[in-house]
GUTIBA-868222 format. One record per atom (N, C-alpha, C): residue number from 1; atom name; x, y, z. Coordinates in steps of 0.001 Angstrom, whole numbers, plus 524288, in hexadecimal, padded with zeros to 5 digits. Layout:
BEGIN
num: NUM	atome: CA	c1: X	c2: Y	c3: Z
...
// end
This chain:
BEGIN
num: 1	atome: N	c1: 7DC05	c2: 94A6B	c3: 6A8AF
num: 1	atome: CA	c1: 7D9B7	c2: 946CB	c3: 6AC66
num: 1	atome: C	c1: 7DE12	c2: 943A4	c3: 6AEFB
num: 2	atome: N	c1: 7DF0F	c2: 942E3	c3: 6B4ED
num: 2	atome: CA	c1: 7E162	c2: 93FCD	c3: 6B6C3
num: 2	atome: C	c1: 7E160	c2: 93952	c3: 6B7E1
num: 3	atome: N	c1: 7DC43	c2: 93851	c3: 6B58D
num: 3	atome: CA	c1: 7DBC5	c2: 9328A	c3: 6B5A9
num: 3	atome: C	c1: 7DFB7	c2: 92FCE	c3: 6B394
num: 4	atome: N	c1: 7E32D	c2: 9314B	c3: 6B02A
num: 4	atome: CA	c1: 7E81C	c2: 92F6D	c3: 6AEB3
num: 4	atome: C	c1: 7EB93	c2: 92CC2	c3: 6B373
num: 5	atome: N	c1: 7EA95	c2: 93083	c3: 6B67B
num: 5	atome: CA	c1: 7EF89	c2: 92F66	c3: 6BA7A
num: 5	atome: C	c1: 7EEBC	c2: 92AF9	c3: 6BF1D
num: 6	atome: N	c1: 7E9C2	c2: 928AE	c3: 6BED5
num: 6	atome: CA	c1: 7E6D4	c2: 92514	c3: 6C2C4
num: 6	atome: C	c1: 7EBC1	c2: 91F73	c3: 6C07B
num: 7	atome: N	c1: 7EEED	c2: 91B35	c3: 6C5DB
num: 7	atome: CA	c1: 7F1E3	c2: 9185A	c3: 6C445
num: 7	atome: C	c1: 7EDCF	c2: 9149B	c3: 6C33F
num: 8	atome: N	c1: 7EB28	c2: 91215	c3: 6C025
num: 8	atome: CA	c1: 7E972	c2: 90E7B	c3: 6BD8C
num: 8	atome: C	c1: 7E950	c2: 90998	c3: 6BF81
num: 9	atome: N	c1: 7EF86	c2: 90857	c3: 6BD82
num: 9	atome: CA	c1: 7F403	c2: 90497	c3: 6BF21
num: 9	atome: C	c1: 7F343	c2: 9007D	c3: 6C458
num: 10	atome: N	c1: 7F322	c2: 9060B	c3: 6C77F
num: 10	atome: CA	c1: 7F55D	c2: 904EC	c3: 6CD36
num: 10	atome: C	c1: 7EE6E	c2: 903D3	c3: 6D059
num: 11	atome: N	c1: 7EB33	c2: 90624	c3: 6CC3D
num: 11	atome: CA	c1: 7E60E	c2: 906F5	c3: 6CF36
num: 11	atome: C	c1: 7E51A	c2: 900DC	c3: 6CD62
num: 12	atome: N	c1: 7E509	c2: 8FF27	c3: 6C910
num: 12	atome: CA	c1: 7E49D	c2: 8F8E4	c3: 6C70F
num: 12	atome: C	c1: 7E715	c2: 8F504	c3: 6CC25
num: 13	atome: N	c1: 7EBD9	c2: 8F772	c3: 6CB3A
num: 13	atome: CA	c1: 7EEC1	c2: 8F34C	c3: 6CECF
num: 13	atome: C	c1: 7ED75	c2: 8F2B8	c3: 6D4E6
num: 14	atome: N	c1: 7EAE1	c2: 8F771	c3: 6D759
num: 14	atome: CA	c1: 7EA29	c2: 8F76F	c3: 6DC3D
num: 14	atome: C	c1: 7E43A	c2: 8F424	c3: 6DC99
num: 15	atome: N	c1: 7E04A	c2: 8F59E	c3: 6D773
num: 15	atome: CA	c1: 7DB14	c2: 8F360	c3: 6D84B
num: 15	atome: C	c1: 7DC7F	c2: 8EC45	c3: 6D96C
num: 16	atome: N	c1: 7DEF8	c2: 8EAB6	c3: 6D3FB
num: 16	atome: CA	c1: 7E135	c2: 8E571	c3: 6D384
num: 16	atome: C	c1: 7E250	c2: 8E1A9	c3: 6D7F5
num: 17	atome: N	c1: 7E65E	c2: 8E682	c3: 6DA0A
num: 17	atome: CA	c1: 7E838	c2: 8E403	c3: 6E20F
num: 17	atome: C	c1: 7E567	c2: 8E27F	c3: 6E498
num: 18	atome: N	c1: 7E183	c2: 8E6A8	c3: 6E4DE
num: 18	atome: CA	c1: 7DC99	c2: 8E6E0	c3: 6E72B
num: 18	atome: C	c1: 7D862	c2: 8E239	c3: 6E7A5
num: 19	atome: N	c1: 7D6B5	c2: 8E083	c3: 6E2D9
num: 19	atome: CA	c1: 7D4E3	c2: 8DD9C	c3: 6E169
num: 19	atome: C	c1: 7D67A	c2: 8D7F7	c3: 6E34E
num: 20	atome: N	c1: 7DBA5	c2: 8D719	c3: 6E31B
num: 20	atome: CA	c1: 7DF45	c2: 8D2B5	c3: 6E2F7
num: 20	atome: C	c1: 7E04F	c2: 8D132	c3: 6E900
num: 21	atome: N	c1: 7DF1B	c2: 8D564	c3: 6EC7C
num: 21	atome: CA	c1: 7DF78	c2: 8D51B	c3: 6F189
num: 21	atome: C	c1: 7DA16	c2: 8D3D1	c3: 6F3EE
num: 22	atome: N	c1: 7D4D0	c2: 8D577	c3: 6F1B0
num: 22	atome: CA	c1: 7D159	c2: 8D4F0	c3: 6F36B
num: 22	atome: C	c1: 7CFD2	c2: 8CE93	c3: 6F1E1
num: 23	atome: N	c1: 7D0B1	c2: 8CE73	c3: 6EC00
num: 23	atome: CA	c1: 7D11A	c2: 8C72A	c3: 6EAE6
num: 23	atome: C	c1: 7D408	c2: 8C492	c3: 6EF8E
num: 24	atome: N	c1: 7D79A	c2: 8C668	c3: 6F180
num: 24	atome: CA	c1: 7D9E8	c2: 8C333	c3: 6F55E
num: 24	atome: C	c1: 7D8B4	c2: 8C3FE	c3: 6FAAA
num: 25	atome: N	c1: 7D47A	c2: 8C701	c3: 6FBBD
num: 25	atome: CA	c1: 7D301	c2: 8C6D7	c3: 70087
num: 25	atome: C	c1: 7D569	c2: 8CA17	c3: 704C0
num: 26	atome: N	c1: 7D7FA	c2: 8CD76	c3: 701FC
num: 26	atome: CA	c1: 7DCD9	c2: 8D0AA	c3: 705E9
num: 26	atome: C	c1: 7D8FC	c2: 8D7D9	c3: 70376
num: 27	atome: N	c1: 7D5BF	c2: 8D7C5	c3: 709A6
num: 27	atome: CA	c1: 7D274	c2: 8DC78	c3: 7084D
num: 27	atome: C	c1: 7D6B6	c2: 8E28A	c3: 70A94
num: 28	atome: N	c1: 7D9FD	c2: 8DFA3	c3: 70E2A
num: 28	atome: CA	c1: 7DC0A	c2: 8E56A	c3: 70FFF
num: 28	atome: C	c1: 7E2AC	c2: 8E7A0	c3: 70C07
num: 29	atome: N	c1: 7E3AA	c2: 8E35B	c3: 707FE
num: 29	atome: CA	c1: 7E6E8	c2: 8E52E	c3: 70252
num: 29	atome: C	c1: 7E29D	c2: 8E694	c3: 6FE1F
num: 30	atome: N	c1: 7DEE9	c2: 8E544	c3: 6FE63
num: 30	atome: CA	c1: 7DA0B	c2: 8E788	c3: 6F9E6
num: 30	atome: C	c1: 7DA4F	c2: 8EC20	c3: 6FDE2
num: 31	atome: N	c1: 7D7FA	c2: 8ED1F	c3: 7003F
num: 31	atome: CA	c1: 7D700	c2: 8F388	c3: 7028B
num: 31	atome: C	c1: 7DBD7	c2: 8F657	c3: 70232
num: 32	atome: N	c1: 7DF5C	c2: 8F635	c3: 70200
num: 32	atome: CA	c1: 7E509	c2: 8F9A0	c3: 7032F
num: 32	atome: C	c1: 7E514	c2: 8F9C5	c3: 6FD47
num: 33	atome: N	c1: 7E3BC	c2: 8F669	c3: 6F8A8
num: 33	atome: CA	c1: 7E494	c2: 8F7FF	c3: 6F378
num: 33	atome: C	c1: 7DF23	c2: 8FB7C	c3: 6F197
num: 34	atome: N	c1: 7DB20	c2: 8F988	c3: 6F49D
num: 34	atome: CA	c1: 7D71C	c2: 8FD5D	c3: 6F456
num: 34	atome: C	c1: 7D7FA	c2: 903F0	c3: 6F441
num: 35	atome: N	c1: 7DC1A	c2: 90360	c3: 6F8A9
num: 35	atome: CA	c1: 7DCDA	c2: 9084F	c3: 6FB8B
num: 35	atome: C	c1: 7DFAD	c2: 90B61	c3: 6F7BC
num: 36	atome: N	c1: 7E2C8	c2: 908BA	c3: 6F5FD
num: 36	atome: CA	c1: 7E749	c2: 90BAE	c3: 6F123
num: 36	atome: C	c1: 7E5CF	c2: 90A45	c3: 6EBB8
num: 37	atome: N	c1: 7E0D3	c2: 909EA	c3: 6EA1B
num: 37	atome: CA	c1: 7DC95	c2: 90942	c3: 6E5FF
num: 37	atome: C	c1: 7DCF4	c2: 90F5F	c3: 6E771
num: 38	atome: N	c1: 7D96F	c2: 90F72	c3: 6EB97
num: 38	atome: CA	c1: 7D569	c2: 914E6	c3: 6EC77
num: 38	atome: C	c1: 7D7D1	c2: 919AD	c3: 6EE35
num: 39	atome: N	c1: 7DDC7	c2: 918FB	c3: 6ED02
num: 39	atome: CA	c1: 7E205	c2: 91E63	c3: 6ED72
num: 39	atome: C	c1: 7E1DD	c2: 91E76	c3: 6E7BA
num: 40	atome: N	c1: 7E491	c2: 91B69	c3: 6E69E
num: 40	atome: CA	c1: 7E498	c2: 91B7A	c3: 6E1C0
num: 40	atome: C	c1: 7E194	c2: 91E61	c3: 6DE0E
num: 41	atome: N	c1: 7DD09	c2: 91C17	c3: 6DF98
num: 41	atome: CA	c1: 7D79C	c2: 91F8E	c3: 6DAE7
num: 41	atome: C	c1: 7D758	c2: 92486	c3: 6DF73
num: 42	atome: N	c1: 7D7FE	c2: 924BB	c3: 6E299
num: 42	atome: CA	c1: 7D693	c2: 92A8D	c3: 6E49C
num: 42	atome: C	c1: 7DB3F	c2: 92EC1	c3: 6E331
num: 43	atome: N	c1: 7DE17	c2: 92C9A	c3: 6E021
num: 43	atome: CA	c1: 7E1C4	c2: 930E7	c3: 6DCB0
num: 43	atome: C	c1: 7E098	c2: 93627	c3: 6D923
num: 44	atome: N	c1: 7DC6F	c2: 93140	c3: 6D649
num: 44	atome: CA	c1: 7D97E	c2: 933C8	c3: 6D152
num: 44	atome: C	c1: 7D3EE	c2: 93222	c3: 6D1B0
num: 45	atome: N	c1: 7D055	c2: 93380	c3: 6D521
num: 45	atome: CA	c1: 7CCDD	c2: 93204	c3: 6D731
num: 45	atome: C	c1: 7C81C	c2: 933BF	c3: 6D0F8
num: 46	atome: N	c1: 7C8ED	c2: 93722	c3: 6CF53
num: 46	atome: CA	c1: 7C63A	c2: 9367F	c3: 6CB26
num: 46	atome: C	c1: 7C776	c2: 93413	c3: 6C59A
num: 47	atome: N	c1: 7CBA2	c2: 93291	c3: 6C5E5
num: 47	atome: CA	c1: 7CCE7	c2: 92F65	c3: 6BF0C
num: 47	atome: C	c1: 7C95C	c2: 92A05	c3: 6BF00
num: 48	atome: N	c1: 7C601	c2: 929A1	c3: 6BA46
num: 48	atome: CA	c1: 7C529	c2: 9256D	c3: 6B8A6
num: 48	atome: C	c1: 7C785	c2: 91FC7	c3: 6BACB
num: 49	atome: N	c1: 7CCF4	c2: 91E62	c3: 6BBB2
num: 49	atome: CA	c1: 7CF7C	c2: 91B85	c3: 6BCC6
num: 49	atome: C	c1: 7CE90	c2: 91988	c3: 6C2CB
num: 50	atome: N	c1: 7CFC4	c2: 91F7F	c3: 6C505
num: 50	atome: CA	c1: 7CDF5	c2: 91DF0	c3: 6CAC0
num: 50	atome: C	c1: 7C891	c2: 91D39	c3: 6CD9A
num: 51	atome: N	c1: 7C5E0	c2: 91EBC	c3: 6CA6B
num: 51	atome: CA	c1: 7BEE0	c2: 91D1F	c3: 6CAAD
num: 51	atome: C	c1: 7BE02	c2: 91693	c3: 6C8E1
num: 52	atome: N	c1: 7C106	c2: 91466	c3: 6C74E
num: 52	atome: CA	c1: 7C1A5	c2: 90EC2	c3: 6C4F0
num: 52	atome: C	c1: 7C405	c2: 90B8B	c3: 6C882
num: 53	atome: N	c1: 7C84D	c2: 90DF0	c3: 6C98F
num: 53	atome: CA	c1: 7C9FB	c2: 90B99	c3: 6CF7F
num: 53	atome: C	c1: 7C72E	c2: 909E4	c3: 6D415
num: 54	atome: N	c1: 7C41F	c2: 90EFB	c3: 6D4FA
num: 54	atome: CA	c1: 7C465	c2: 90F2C	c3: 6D915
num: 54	atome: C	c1: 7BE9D	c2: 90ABC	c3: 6D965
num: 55	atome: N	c1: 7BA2A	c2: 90B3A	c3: 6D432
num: 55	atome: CA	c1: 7B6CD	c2: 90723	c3: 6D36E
num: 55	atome: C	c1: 7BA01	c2: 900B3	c3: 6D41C
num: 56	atome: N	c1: 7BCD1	c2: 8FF38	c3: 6D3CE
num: 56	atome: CA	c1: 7BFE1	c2: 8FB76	c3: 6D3CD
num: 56	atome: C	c1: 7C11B	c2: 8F9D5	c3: 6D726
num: 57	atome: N	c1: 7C358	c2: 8FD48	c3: 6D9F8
num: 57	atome: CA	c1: 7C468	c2: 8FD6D	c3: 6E122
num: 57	atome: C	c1: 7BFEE	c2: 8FB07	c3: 6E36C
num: 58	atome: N	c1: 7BC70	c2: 8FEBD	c3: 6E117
num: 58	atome: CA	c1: 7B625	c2: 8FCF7	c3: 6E5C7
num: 58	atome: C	c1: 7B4FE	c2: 8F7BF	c3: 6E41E
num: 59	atome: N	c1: 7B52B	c2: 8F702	c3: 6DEA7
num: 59	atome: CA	c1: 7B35D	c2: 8F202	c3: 6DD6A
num: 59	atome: C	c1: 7B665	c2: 8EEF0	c3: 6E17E
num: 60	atome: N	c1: 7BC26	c2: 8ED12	c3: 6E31F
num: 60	atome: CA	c1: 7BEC2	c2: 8EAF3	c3: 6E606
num: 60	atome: C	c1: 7BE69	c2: 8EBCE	c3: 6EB2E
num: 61	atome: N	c1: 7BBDE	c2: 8EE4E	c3: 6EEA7
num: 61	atome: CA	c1: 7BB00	c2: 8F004	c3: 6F250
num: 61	atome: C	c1: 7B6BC	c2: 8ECC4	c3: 6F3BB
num: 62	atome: N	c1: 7B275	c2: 8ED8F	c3: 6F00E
num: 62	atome: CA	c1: 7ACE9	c2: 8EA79	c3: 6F049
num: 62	atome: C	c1: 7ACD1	c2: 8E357	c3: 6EEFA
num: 63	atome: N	c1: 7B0E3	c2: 8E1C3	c3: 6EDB1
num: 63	atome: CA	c1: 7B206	c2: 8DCAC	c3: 6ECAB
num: 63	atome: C	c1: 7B437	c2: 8DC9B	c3: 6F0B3
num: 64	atome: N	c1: 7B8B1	c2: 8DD6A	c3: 6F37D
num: 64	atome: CA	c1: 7BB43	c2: 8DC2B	c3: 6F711
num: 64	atome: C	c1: 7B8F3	c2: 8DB90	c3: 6FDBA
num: 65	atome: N	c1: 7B282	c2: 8DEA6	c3: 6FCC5
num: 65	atome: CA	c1: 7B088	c2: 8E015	c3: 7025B
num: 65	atome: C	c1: 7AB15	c2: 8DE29	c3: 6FE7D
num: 66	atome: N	c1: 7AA8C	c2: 8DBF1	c3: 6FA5F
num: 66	atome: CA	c1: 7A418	c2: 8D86E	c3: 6FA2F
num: 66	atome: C	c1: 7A05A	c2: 8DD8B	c3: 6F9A4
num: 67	atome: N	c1: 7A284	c2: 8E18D	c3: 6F8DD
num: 67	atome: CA	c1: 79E16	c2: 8E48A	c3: 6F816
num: 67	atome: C	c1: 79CD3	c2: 8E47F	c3: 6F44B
num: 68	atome: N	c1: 79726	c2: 8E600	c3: 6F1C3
num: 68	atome: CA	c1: 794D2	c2: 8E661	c3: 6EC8C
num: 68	atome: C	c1: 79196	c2: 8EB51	c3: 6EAED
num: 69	atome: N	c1: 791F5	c2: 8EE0B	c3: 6E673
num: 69	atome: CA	c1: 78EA1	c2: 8F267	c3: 6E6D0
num: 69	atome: C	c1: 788BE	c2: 8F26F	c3: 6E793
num: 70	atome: N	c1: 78672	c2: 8F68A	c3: 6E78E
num: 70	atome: CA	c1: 780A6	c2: 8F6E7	c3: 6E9C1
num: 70	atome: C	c1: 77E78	c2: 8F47E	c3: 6E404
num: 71	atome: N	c1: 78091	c2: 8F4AC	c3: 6DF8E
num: 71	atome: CA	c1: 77E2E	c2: 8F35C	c3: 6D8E8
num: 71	atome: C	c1: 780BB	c2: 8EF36	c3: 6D7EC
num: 72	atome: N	c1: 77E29	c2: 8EB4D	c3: 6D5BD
num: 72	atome: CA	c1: 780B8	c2: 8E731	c3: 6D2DD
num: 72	atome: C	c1: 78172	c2: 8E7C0	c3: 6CE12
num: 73	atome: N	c1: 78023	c2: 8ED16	c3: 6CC90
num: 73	atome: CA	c1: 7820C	c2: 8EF75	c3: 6C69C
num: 73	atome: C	c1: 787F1	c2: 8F036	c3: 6C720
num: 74	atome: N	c1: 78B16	c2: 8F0D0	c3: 6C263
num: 74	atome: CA	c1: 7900D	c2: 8F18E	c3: 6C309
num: 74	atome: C	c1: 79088	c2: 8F7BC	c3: 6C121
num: 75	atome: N	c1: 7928A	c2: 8FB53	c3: 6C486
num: 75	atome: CA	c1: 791C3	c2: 9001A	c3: 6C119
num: 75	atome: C	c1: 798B0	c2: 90274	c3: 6C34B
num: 76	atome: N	c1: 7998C	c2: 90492	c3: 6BE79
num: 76	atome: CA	c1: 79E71	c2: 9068A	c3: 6BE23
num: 76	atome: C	c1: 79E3A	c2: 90B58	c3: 6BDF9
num: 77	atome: N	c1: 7A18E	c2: 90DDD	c3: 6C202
num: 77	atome: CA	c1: 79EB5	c2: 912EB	c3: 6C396
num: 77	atome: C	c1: 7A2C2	c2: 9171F	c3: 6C1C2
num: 78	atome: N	c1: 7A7B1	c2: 9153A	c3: 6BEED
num: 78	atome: CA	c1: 7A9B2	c2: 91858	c3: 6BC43
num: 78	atome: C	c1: 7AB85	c2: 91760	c3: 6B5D5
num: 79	atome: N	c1: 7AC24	c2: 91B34	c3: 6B2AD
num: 79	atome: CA	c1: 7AACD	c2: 91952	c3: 6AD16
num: 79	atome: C	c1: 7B115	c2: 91915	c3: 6ABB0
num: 80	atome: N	c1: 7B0B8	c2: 91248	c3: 6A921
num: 80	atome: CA	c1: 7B721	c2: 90FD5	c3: 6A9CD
num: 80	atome: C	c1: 7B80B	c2: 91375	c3: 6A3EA
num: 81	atome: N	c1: 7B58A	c2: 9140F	c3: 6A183
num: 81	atome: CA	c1: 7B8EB	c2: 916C6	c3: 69C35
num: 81	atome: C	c1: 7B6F8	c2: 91CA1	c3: 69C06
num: 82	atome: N	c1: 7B8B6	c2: 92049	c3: 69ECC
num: 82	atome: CA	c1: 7B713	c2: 92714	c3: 69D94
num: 82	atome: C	c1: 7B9E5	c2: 92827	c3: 69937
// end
């Protein structure tokens, strides 16, 4: 299995940015880390890792633009321990 090879690291650190830019109100450095989130996981588009990401991403995407899902259930749509 190649899920090994997904950078972790760098996917943490780019979500983190992300985050840290959108707290600050700076939407077009959240999108450019968005952008290199979603290379990133499109490496290994099927590892566990990058299915986690990329949920993460959206979560930050949807905070940053006020969107909310259609459920006020919380459902996690990929399984964090396979």
């Amino acid at each position: 299995m190649d899920s090994y090879l997904f950078d972790t690291e760098t996917a943490l650190r780019l979500l983190l940015s992300c985050a840290e830019a959108i707290e600050d109100g700076d939407l077009k450095r959240a999108d450019a880390f968005l952008h290199n989130i979603l290379i990133l996981a499109d490496e290994r588009p099927d590892s566990y890792q990058s299915r986690v990401v990329k949920y993460f991403a959206d979560a930050l995407v949807r905070r940053a633009y006020g969107l909310h899902p259609a459920s006020s259930y919380f459902t996690f749509l990929v399984d964090p321990a396979p």
